[in-house]
N, C-alpha and C positions, 0 to 999 in steps of 0.2 A: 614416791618422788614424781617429780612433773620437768619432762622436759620443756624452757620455754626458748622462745626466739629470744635475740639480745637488739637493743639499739645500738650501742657500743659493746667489744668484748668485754667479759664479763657483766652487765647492768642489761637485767632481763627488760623486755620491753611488757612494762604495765606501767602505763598512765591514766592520767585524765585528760577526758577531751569530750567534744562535740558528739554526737554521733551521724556520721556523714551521709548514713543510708538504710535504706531497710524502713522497717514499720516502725521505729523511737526515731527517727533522724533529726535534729534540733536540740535532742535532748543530753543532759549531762551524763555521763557514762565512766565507769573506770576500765578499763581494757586492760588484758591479761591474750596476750599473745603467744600464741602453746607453738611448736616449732614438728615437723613431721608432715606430711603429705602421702595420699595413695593416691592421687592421679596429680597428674604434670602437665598444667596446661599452658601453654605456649604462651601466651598474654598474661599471665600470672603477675600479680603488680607485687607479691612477697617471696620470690624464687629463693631467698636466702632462708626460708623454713624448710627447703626439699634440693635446689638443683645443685648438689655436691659436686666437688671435682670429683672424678675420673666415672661421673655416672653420663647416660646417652641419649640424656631427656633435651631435644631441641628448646629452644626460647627464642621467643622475636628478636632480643636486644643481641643473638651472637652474632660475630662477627667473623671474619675467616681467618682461623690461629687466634682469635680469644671469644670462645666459649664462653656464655654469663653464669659462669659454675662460681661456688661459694665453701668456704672451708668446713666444714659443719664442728671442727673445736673453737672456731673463735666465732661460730654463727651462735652459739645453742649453750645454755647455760642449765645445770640440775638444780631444783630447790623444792623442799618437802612442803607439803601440804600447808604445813605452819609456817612457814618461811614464805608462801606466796599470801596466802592469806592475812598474814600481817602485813605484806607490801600492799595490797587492796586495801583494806581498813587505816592504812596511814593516808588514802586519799579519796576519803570520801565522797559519794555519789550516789543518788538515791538505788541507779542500780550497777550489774557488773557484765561486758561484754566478754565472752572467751569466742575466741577466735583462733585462727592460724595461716598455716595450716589446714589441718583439718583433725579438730579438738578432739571427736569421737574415738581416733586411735589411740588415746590414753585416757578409755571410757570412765576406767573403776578411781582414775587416781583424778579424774574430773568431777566425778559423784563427791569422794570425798571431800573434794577443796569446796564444792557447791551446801556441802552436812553444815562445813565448819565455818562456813559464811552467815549461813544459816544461823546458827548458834547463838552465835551475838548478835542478828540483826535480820529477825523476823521477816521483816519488811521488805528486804535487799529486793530487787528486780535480779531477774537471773534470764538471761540471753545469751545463747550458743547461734552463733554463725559457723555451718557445714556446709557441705557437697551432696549429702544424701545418700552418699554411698554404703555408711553403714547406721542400722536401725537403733533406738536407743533401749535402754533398757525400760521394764516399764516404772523402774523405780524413778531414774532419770528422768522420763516423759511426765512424772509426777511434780519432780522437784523441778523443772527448768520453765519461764513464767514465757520466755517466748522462743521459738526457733527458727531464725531464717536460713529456710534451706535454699542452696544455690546450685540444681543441677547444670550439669555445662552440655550445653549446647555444640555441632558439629564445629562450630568455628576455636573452639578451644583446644580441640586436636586430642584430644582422647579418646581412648577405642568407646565405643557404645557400649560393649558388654561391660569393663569397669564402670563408667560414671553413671549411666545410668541404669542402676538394679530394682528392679519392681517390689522386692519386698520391701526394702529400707524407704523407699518412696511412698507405698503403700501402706504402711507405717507410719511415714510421716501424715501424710495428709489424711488418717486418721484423726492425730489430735488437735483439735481444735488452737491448741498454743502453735499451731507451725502456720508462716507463713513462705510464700516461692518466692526468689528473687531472680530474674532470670538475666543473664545481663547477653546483652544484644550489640550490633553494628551495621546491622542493615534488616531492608523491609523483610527479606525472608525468614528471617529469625521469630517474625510472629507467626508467622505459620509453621514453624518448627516447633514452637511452643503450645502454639493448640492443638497438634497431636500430641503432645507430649501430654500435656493436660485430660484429653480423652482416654488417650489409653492408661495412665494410671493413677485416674480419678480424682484428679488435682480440683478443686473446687475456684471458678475463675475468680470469685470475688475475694480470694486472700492469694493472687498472682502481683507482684510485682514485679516491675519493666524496669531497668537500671541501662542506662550506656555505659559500655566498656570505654576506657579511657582514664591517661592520668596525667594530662593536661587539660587546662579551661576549655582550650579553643576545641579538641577534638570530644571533647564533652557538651560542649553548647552545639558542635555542627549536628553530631548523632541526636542531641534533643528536638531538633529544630526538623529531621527527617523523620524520627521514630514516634514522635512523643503522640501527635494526633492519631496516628493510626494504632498505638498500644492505649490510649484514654477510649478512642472509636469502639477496639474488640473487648470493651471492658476492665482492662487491666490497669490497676494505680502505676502511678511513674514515681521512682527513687531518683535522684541525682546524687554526686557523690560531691557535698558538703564541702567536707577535709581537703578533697583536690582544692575547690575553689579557694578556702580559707589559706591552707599551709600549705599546698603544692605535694608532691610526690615525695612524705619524707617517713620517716620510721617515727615512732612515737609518738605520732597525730589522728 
């Protein structure tokens, strides 16, 4: 079985759409949004796959006496391998994005849905968006065609020793299918990332530069300060697509 996120209760969030960012962004995608998180980061634009009520993970969006907590029986909906799989295949796309979350924590029931995609369609593109935090298998690192890893940076508010772990990291940028996505809000954050880069072996020419943000205007301001100085240190630049097209909404 596969936990996934819902757009509405009950109606798992798998569509078609654009894809807003990362190394495919322009291109057709179907997305499959798996529900669960192991770090909690404060700017989080999907807190309804992780920040429950009565748990005591801070977010931007709280306010004082209402917490941006989230039900997790009417966030989160169960559906077996074949049951998500045919919701994929009912809308086709050259490939398939799983996302979350953070997909890796339902590794063995992600492999499967990745077999049985497979099966009927050789060809599929297969793209997993992570954190980094946990390593994949090396069957996984076999069958998946790309991975954008997104370690989080100190502005995301996660302790260091969770988000970012040297072996799952070091594993990633092993395979040649991973690339970094790192998302940023000010100058300091590129010199955050090229240590981060040094010390565990990130190779600069598959780093991408994203602004955090899920409005236009705080999207264009962050491009307009980061984007020369992450193109300068080598690094390709993501924007995020989907904000600009459908704004800040679930199933886009």
């Amino acid at each position: 079985m596969l936990r996934l996120a819902v757009t509405e209760p009950g109606t798992p969030e798998i569509f078609r759409s654009i894809q807003g960012e990362g190394r495919s962004a322009g291109e057709v995608r179907t997305f499959v949004r798996l529900s669960g998180c192991n770090l909690h980061c404060t700017w989080c634009d999907t807190p309804y796959t992780w920040n429950w009520h009565g748990t005591k993970w801070p977010h931007e969006k709280d306010r004082p006496g209402a917490p941006h907590k989230f039900d997790p029986d009417a966030e989160t909906i169960e559906m077996s391998v074949e049951e998500v799989a045919e919701a994929v295949e009912a809308l086709p796309a050259p490939g398939v994005v799983l996302t979350g979350g953070e997909p890796l924590i339902q590794e063995a029931a992600l492999a499967a849905l990745i077999a049985r995609l497979k099966r009927d369609n050789p060809a599929l593109l297969i793209e997993v968006e992570t954190n980094g935090t946990i390593a994949p298998s090396a069957a996984l690192g076999e069958a998946v065609d790309l991975f954008m890893v997104s370690p989080k940076l100190a502005h995301a508010g996660d302790r260091p020793a969770l988000a970012l772990r040297p072996a799952p990291l070091a594993a990633f940028a092993a395979l040649d299918s991973t690339w970094f996505k790192f998302v940023v809000r000010e100058p300091g954050d590129l010199d955050e990332i090229a240590a981060l880069a040094e010390r565990f072996g990130i190779p600069c020419e598959r780093i991408m530069v994203m602004p955090e943000g899920t409005d236009g205007a705080t999207l264009r301001t962050r491009e307009s300060l980061l984007r020369g100085p992450a193109e300068a240190a080598g690094y390709a630049w993501s924007d995020r697509l989907h904000i600009h097209l459908y704004g800040d909404t679930r199933g886009t």
